[in-house]
C-alpha positions in Angstrom: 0.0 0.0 0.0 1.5 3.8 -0.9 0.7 6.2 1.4 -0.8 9.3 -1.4 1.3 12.4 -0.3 1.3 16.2 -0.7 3.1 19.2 -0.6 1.5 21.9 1.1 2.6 25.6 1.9 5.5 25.8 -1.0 7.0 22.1 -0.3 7.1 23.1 3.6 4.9 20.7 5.4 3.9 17.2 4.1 0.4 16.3 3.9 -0.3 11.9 4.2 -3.4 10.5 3.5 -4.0 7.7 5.6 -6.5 5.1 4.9 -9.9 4.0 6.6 -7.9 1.5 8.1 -4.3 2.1 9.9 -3.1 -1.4 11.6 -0.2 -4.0 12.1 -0.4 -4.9 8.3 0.4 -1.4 6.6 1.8 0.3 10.2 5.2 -0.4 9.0 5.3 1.3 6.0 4.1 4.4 7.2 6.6 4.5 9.7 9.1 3.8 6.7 7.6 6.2 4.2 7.9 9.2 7.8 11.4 8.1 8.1 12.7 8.9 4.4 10.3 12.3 4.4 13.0 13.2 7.6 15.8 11.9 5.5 14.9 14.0 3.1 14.8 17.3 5.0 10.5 17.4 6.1 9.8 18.3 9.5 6.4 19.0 9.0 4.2 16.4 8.3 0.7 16.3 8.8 -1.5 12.8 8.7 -5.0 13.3 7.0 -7.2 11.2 9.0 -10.4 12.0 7.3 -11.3 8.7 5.9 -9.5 6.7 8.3 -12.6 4.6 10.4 -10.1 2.3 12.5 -6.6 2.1 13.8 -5.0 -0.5 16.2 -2.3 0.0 18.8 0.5 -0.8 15.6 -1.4 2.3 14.0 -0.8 4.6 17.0 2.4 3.4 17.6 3.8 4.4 13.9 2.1 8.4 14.2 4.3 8.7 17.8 7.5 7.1 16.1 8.6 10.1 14.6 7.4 13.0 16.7 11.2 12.6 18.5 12.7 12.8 15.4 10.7 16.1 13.5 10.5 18.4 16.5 14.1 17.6 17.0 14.7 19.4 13.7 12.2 22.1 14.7 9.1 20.4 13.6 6.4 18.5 14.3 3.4 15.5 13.8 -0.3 17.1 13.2 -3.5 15.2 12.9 -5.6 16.4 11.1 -9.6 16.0 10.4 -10.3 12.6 13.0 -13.8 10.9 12.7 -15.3 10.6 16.1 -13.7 7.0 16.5 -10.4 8.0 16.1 -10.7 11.2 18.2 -12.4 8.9 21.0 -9.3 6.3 21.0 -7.3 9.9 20.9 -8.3 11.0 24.1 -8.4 7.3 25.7 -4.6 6.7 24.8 -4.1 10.4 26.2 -2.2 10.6 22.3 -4.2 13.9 21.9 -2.0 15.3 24.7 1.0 14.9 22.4 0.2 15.6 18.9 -1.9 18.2 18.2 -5.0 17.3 16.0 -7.4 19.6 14.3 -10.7 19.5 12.5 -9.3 20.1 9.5 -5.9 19.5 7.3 -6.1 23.1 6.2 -5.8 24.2 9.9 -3.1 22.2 10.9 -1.0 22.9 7.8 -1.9 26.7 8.6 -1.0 26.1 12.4 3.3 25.7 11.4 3.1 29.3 10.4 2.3 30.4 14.5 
């Protein structure tokens, strides 16, 4: 599975779209496709949750593997648009009180500028 990517705000922050279902079978390759968009110089990367209906603890797990990394470079790991699901296991993992997540991917691409 390829992760469908795009560059937002003049190559600046990396937008992913993740699909409806982030677990064990595809968590490795985003945490793969994260680690060569650091490689490559992006700091700012933004996951577009809006279709995504389910993710498992290997799904969590690969979102927090890179924060470290990007806001070691002056960066950082936004989420952006959650369904209800995904904002509930959020909040229950406490995740929400380390990445920042936002109703839309407009905002959080918009919220590097601050």
């Amino acid at each position: 599975m390829n992760f469908p990517i795009h560059e937002m705000d003049g190559g600046e922050v990396i937008v992913i779209d993740i699909p409806r279902r982030l677990t064990s079978e595809i968590s490795g390759e985003l945490k793969q496709l994260m680690k060569e968009l650091i490689e490559q110089g992006k700091y700012k990367i933004v996951m577009n949750l809006e279709k995504t209906k389910y993710m498992d603890s290997s799904g969590l797990g690969a979102i927090v593997s890179k924060i470290a990394a990007t806001r070691s470079k002056k960066g950082d790991i936004r989420l952006a648009a959650p369904q209800q699901t995904i904002i509930d296991l959020l909040e229950l993992t406490h995740i929400n009180q380390i990445v920042k997540v936002f109703s839309s991917v407009e905002e959080a691409v918009n919220s590097f500028k601050e």
